[in-house]
DSSP file (Angstrom, degrees, kcal/mol; ACC not computed):
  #  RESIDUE AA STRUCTURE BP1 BP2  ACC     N-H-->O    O-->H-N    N-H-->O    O-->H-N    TCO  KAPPA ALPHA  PHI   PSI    X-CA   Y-CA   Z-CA
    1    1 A X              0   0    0      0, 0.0     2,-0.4     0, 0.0     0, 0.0   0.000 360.0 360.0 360.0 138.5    0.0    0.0    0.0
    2    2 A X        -     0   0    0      1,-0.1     2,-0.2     3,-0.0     3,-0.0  -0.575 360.0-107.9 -88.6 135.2    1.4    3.7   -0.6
    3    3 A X        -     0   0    0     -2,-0.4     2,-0.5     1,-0.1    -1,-0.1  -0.235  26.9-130.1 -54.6 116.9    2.3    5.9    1.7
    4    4 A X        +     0   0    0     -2,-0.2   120,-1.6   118,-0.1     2,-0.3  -0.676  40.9 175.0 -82.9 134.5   -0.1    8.8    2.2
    5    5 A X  E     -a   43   0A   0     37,-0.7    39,-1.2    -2,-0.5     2,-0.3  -0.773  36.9-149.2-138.3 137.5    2.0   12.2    2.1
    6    6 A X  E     -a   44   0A   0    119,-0.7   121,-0.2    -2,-0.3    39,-0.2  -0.528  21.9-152.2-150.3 108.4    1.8   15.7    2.1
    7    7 A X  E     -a   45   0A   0     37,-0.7    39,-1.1    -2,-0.3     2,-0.3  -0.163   6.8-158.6 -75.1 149.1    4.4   17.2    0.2
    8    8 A X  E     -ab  46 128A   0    119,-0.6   121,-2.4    37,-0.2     2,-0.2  -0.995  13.1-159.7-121.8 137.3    5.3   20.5    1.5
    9    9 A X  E     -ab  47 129A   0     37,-1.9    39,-1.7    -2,-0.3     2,-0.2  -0.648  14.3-155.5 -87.2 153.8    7.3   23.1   -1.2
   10   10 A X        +     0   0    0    119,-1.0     2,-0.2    -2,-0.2    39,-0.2  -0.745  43.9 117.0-122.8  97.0    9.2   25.9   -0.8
   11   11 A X        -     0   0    0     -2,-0.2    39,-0.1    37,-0.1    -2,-0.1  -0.964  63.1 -95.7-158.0 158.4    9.3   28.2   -3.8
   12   12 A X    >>  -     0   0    0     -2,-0.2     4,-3.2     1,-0.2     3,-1.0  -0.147  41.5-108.2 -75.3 166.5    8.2   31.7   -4.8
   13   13 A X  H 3> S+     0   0    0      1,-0.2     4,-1.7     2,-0.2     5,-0.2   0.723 123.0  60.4 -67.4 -10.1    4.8   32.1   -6.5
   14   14 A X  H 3> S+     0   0    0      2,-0.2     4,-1.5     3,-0.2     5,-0.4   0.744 111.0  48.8 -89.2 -23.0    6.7   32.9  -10.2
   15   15 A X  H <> S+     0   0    0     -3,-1.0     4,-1.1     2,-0.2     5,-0.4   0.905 110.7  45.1 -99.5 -38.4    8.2   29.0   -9.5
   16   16 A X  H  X S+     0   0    0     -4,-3.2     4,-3.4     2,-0.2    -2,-0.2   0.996 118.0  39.2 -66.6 -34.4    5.2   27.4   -8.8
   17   17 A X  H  X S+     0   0    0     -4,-1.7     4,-2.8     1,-0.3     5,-0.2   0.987 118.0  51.3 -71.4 -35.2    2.9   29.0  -11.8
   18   18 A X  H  X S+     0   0    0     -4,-1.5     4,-1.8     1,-0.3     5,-0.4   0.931 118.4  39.4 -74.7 -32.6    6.2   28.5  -14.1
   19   19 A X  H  X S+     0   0    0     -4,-1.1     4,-1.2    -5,-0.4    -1,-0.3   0.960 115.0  53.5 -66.4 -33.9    6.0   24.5  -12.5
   20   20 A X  H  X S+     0   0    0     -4,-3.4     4,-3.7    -5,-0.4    -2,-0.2   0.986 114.1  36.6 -69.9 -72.5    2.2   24.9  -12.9
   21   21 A X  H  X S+     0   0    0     -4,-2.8     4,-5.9     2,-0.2     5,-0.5   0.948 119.1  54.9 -34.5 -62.6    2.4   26.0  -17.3
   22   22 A X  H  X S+     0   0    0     -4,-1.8     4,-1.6     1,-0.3    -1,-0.2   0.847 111.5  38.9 -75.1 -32.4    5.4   23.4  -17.6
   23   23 A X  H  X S+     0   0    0     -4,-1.2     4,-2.0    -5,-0.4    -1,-0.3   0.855 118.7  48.1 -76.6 -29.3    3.4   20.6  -16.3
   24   24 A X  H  X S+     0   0    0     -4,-3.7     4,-3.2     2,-0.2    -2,-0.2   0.842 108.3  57.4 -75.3 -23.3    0.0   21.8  -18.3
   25   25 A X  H  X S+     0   0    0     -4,-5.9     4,-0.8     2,-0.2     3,-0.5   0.994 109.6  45.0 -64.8 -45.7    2.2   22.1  -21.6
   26   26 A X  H >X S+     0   0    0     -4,-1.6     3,-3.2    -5,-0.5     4,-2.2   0.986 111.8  52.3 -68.3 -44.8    3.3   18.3  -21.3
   27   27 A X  H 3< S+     0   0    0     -4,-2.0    -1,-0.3     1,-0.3    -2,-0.2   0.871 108.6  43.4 -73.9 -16.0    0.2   17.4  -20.6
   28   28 A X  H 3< S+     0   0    0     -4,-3.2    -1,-0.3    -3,-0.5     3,-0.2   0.462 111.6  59.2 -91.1  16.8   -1.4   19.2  -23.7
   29   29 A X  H X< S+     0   0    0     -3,-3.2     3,-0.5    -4,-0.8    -1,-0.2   0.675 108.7  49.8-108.4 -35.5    1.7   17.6  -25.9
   30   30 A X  G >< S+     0   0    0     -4,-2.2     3,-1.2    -5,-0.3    -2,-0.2   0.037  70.4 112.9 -95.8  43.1    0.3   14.2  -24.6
   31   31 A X  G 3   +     0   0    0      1,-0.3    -1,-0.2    -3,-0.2     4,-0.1   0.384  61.6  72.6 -98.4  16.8   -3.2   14.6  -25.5
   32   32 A X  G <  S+     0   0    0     -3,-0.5     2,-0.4     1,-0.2    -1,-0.3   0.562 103.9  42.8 -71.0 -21.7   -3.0   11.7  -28.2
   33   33 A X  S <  S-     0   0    0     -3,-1.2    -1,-0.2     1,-0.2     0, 0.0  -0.987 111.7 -76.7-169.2 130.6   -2.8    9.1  -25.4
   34   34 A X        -     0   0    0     -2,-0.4     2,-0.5     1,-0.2    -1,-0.2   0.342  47.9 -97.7 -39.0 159.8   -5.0    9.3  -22.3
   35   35 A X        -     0   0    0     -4,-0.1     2,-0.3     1,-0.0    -1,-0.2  -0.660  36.1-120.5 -68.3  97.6   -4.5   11.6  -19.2
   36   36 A X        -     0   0    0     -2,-0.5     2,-0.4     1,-0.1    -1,-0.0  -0.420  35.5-125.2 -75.2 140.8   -2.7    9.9  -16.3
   37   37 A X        -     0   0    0     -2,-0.3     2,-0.5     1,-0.1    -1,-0.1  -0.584  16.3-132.3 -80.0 125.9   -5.1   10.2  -13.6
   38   38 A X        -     0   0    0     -2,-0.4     2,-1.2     1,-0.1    -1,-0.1  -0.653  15.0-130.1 -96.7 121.1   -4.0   11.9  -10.2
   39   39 A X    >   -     0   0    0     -2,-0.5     3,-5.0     1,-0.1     2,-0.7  -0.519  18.4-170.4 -70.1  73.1   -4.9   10.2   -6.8
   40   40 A X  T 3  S+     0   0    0     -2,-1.2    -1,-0.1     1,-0.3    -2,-0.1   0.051  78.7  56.9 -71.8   5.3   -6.2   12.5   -4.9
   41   41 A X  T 3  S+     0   0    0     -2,-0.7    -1,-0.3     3,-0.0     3,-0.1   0.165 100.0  60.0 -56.9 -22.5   -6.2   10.6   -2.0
   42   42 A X  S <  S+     0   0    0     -3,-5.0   -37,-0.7     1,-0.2     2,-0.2   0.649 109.9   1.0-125.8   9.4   -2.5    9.9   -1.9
   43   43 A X  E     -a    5   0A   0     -4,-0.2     2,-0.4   -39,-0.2    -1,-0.2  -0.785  55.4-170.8-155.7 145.6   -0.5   12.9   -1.8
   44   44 A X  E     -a    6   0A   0    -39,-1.2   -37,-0.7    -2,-0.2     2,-0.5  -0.946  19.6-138.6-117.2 159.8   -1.5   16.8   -1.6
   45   45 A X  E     -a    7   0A   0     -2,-0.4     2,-0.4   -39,-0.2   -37,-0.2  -0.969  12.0-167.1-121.4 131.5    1.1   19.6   -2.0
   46   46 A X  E     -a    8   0A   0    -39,-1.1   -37,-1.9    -2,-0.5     2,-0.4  -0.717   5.1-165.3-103.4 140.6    1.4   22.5   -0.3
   47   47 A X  E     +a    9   0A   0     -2,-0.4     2,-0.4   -39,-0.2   -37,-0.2  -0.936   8.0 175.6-104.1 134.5    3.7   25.8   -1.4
   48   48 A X        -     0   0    0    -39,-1.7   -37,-0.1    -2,-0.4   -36,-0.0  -0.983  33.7-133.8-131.1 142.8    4.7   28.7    0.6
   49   49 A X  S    S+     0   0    0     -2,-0.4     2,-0.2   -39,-0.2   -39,-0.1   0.611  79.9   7.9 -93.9 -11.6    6.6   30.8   -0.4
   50   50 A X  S  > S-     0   0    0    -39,-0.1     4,-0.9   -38,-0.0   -39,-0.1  -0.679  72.8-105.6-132.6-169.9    9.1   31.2    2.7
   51   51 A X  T  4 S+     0   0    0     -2,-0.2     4,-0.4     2,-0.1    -2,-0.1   0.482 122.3  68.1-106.9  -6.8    9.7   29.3    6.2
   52   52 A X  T >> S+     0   0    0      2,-0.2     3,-2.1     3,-0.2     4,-1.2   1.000  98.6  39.5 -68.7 -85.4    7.9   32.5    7.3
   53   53 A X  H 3> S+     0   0    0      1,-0.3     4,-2.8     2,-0.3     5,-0.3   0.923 121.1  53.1 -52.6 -56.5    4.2   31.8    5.7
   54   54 A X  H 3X S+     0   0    0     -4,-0.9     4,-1.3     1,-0.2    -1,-0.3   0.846  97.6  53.0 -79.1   3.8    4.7   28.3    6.8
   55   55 A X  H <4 S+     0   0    0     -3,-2.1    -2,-0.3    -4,-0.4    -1,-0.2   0.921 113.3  49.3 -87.9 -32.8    5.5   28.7   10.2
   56   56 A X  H >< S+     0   0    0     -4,-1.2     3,-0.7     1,-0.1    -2,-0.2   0.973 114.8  42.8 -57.5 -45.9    2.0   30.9   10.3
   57   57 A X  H 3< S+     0   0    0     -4,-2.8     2,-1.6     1,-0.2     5,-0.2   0.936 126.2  38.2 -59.6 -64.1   -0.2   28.0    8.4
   58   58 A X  T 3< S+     0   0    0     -4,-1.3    -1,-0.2    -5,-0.3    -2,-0.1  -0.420  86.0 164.6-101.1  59.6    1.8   25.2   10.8
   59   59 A X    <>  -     0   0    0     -2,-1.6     4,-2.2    -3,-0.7    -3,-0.1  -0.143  55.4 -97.5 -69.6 168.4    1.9   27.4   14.2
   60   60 A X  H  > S+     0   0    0      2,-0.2     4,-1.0     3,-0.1    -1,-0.1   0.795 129.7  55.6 -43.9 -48.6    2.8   25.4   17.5
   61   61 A X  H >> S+     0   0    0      2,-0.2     4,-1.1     3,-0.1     3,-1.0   0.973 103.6  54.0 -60.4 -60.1   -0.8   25.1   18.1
   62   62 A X  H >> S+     0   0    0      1,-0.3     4,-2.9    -5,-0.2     3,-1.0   0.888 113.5  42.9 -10.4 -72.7   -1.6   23.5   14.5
   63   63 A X  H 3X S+     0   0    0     -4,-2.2     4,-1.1     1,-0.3    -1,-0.3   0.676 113.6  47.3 -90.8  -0.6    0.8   20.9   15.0
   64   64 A X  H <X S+     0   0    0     -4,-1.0     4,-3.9    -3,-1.0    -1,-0.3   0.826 116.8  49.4 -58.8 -39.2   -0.2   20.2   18.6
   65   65 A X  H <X S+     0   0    0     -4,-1.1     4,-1.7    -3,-1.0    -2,-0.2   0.998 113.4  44.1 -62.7 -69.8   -3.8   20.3   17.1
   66   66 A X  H  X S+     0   0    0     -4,-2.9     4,-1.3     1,-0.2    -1,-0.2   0.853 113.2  52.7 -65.4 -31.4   -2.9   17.8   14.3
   67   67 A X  H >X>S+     0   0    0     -4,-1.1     4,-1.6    -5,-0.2     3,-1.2   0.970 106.4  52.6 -45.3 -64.4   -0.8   15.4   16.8
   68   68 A X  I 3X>S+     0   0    0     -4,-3.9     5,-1.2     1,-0.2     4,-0.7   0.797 113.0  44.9 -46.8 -27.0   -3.7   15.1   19.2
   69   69 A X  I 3<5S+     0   0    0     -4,-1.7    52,-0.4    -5,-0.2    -1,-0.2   0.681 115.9  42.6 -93.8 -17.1   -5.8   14.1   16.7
   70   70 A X  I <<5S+     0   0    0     -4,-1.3    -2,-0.2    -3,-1.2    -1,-0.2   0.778 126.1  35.2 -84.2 -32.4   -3.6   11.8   15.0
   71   71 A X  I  <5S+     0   0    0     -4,-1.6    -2,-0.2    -5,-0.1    -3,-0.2   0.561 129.0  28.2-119.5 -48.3   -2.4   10.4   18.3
   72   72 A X  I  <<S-     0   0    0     -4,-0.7    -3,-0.2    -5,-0.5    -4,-0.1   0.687  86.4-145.1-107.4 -39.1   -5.7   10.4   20.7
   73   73 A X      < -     0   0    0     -5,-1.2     2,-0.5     1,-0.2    -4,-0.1   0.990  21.3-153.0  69.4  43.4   -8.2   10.1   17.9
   74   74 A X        -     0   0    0     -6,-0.4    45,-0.5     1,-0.2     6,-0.2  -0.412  12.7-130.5 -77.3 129.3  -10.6   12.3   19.7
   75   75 A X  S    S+     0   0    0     -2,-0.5     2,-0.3    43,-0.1    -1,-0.2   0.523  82.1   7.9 -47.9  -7.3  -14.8   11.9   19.0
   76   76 A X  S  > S-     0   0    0      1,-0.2     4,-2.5    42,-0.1    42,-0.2  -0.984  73.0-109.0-173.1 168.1  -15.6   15.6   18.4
   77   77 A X  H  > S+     0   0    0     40,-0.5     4,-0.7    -2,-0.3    -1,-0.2   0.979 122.3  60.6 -67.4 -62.9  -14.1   18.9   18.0
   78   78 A X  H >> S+     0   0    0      2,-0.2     4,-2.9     1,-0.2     3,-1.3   0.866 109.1  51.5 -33.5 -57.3  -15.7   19.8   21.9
   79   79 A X  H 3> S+     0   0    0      1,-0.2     4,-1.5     2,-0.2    -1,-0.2   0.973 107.3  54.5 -38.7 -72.4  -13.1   16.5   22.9
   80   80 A X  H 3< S+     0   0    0     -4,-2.5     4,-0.3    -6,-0.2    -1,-0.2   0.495 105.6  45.6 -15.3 -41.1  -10.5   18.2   21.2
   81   81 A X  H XX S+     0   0    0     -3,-1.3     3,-3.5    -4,-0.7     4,-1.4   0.908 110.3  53.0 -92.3 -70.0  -10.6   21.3   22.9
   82   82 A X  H >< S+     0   0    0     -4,-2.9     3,-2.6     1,-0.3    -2,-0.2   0.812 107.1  59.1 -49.3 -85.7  -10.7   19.8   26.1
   83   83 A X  T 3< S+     0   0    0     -4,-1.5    -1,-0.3     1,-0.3    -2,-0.2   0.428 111.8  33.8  42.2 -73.9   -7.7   17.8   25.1
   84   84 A X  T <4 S-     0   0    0     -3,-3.5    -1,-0.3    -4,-0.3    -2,-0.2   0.557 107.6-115.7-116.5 -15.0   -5.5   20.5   24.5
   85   85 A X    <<  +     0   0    0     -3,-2.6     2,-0.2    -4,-1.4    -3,-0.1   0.924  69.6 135.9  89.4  72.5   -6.8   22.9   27.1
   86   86 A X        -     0   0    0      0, 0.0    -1,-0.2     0, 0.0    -2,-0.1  -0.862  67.0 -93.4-158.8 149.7   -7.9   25.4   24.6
   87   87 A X     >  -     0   0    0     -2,-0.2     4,-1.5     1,-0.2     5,-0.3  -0.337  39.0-125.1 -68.7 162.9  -10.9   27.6   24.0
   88   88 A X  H  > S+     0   0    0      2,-0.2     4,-6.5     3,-0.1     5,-0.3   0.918 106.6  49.2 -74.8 -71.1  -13.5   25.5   21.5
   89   89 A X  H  > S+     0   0    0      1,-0.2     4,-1.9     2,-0.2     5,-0.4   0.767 105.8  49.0  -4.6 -98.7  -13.4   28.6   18.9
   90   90 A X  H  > S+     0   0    0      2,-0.3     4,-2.3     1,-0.2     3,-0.2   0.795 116.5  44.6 -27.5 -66.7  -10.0   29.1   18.7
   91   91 A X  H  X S+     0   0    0     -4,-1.5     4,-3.4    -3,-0.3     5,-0.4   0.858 112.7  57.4 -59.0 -43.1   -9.8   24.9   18.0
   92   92 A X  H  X S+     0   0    0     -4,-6.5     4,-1.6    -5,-0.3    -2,-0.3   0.920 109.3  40.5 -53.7 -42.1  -12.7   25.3   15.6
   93   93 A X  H  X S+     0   0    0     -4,-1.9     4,-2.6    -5,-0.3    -2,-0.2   0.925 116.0  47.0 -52.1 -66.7  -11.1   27.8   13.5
   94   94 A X  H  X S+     0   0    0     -4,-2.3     4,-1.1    -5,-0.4    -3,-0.2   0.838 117.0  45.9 -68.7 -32.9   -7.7   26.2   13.4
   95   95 A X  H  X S+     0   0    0     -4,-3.4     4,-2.6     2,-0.2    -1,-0.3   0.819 112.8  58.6 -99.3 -21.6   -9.4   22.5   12.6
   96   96 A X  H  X S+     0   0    0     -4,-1.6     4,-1.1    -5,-0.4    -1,-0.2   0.859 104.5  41.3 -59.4 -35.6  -11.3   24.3   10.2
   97   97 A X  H  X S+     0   0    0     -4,-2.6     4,-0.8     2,-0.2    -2,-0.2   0.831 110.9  55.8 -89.9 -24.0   -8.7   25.6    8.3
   98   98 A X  H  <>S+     0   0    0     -4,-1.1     5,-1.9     2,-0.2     6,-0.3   0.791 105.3  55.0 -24.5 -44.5   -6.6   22.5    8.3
   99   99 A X  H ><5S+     0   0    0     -4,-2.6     3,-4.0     4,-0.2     5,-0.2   0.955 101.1  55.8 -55.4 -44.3   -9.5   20.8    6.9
  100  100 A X  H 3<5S+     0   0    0     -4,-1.1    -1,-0.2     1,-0.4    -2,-0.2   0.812 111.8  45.1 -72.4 -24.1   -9.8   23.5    3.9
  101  101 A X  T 3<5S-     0   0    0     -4,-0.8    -1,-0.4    -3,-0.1    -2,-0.2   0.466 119.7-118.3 -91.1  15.4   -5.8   22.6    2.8
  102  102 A X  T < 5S+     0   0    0     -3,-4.0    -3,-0.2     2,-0.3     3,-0.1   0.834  84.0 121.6  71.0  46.5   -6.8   19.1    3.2
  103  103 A X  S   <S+     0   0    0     -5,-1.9     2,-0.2     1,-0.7    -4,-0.2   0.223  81.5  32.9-128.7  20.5   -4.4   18.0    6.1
  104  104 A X  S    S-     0   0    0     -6,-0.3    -1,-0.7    -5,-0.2    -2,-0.3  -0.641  75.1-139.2-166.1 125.5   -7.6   17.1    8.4
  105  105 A X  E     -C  120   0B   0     15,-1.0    15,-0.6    -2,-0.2     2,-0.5  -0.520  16.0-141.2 -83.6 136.8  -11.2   15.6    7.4
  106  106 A X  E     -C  119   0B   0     -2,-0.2     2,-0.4    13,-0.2    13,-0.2  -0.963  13.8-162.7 -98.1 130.3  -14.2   17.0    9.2
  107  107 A X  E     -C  118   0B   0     11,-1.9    11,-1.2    -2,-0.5     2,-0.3  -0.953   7.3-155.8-109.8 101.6  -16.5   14.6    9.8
  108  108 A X  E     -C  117   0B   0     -2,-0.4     2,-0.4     9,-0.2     9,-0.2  -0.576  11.5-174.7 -70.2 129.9  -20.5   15.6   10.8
  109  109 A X  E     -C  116   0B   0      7,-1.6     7,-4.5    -2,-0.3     2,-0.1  -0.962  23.2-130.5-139.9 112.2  -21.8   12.9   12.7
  110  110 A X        +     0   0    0     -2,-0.4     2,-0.2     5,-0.2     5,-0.1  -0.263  46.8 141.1 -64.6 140.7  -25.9   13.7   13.3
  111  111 A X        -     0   0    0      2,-0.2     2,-0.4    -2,-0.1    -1,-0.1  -0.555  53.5 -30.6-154.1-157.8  -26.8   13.4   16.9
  112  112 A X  S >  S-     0   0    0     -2,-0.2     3,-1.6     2,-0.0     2,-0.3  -0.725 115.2 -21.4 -71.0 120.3  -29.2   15.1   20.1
  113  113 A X  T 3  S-     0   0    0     -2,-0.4    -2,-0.2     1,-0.2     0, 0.0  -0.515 139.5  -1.9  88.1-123.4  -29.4   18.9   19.3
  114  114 A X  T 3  S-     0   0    0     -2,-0.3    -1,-0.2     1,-0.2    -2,-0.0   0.491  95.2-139.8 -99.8  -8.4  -26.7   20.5   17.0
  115  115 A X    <   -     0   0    0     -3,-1.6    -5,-0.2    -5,-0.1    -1,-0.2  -0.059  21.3 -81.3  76.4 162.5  -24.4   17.0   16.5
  116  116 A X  E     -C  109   0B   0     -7,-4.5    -7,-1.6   -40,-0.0     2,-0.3  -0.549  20.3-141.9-116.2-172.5  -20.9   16.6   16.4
  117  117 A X  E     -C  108   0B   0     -9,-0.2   -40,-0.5    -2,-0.2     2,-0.3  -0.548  10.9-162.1-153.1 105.7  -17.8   16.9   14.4
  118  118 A X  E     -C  107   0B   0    -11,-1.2   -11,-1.9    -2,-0.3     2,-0.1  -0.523   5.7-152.1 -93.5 153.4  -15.2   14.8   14.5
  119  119 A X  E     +C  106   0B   0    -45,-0.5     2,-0.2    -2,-0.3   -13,-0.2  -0.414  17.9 177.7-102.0 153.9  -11.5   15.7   13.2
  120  120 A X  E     -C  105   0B   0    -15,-0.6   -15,-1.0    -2,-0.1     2,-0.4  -0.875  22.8-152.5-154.2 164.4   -9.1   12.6   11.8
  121  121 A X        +     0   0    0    -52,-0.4   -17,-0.1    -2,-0.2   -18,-0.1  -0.904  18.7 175.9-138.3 128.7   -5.8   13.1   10.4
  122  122 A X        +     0   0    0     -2,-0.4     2,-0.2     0, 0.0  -118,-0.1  -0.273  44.4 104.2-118.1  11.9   -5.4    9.9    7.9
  123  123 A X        -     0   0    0    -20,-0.1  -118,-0.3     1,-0.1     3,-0.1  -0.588  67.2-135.8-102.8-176.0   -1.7   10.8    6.3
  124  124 A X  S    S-     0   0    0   -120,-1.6     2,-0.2     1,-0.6  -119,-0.2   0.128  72.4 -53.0-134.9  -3.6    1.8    8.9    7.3
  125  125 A X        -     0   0    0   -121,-0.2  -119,-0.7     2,-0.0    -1,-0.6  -0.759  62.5 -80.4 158.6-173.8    3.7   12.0    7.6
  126  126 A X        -     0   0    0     -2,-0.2     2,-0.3  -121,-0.2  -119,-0.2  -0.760  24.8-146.3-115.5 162.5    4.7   15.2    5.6
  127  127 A X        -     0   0    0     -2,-0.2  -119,-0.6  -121,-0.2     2,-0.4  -0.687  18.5-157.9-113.8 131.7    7.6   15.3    2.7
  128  128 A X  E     -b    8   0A   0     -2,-0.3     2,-0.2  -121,-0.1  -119,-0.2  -0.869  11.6-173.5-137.6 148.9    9.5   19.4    2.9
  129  129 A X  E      b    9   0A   0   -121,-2.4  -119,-1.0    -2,-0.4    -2,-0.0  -0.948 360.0 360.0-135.1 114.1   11.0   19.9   -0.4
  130  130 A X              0   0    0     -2,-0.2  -121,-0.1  -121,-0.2    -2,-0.0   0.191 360.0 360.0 -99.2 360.0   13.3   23.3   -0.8
């Protein structure tokens, strides 16, 4: 089984779109013979453009956040906070935006009153590429 990843880059935004063109140009030079299909499920890639913009996305708290959850596997966001000794907000936010780069699934799980939502982290480690 392959290892689930999430490459992180470091390169300026004029090297990713120039990575971005050079990878749509091959593909439109191989459009005689099918489109290899990307698994979106087994790696995503991040770029930022300094260790600066990623140390904000991947604060101390983030990766405490994503540890606990990888580690403790806690039933709901509410868990979560207790957990880490945290306001719920403040843990909502942050698991919310991890979910939106795809480095934690939200899960809504219908219940008494408003329901819950529990966080998983399902990758096998991160990749940094400079």
């Amino acid at each position: 089984m392959k290892a689930r990843k999430i490459r992180i880059q470091l390169q300026s935004p004029k090297a990713a779109l120039d990575e971005f063109v050079e990878k749509a140009e091959g593909m439109a030079r191989r459009k005689s013979r099918a489109p290899r299909r990307m698994k979106k499920d087994d790696e995503i890639v991040l770029c930022f453009e300094d260790l600066s913009v990623f140390a904000r996305v991947f604060s101390p708290e983030r990766l405490r956040l994503i540890r606990t959850v990888r580690d403790r596997k806690p039933a709901s966001l509410n868990e979560l906070a207790r957990m880490l000794g945290r306001d719920y907000p403040n843990v909502y936010n942050d698991a919310k935006f991890l979910a939106e780069q795809g480095i934690l699934e939200l899960e809504e799980k219908a219940g008494r009153g408003r329901g819950t939502v529990k966080p998983t982290f399902e990758w096998d480690g991160f990749d940094i590429a400079v």
